[in-house]
C-alpha positions as CSV (number, residue, x, y, z in Angstrom):
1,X,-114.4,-139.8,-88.4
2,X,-116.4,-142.2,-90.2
3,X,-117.2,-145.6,-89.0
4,X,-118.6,-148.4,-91.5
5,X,-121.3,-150.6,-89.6
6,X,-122.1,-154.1,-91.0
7,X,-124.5,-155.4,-88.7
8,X,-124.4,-159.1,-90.3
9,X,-120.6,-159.0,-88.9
10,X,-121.3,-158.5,-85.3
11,X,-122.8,-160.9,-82.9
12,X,-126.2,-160.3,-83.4
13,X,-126.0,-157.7,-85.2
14,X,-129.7,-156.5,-86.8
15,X,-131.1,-157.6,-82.9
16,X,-128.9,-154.5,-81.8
17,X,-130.1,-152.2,-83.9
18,X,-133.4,-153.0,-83.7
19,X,-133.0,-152.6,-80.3
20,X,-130.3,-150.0,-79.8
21,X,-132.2,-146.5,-77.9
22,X,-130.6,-144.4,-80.9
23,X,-132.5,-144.2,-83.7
24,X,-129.1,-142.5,-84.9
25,X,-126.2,-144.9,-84.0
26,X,-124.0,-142.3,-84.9
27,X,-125.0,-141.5,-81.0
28,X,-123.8,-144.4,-80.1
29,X,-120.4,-144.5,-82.0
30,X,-120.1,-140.4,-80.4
31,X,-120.9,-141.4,-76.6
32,X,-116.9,-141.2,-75.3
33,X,-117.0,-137.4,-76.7
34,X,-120.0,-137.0,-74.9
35,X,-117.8,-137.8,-71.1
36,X,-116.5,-134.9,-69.5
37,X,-113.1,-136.1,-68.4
38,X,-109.0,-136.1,-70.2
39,X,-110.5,-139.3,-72.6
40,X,-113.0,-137.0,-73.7
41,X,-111.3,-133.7,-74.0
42,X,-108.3,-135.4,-76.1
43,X,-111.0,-136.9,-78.4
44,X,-112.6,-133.7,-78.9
45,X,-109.3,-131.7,-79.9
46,X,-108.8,-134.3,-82.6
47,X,-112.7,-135.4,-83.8
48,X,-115.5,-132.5,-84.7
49,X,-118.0,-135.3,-86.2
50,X,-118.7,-138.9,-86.5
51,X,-120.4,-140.6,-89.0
52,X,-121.6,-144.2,-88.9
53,X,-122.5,-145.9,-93.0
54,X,-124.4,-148.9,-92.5
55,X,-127.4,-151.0,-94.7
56,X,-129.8,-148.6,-92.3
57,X,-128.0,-145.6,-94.8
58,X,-126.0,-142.9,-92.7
59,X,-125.8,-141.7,-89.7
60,X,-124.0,-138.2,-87.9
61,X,-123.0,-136.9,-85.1
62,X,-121.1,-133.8,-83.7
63,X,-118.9,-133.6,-81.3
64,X,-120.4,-130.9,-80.1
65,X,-124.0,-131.9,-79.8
66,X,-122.6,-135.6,-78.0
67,X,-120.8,-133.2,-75.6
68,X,-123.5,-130.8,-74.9
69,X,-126.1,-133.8,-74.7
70,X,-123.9,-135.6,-72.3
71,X,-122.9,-133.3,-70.1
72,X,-125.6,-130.4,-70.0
73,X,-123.0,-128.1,-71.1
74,X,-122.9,-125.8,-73.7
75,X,-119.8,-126.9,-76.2
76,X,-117.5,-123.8,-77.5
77,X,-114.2,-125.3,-79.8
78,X,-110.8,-124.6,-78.3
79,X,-107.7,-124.2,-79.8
80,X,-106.0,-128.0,-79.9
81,X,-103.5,-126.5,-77.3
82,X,-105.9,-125.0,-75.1
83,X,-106.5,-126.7,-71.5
């Protein structure tokens, strides 16, 4: 998935990412794969990276690092019809 940030769009847009604690907001854009709950899970089936194109250049994230960084879990892929 690939999400196009314009940071002159958005309400104060270059103040949050100067102040944003990702210095990848790619992070950011990935933190619902990151939740360990039927949101999450159905995200994950569909979504195996995010990237986030900006002015600050690009930014990536996979699924599986959000995951494993959110939840302390190592992240193995599953068939989409697994449970």
């Amino acid at each position: 998935m690939t999400t196009t940030w314009n940071g002159d769009e958005t309400v104060n847009g270059p103040l949050l990412l100067e102040l944003s604690p990702f210095e990848n907001l790619a992070e950011l854009v990935a933190m619902p794969l990151a939740f360990n709950n039927e949101e999450g899970r159905q995200i994950r089936e569909h979504v195996r990276s995010i990237s986030v194109v900006g002015d600050f250049g690009v930014g990536t994230e996979l699924a599986q690092r959000a995951y494993s960084r959110g939840t302390g879990v190592p992240f193995e892929w599953l068939p989409a019809n697994s449970t």
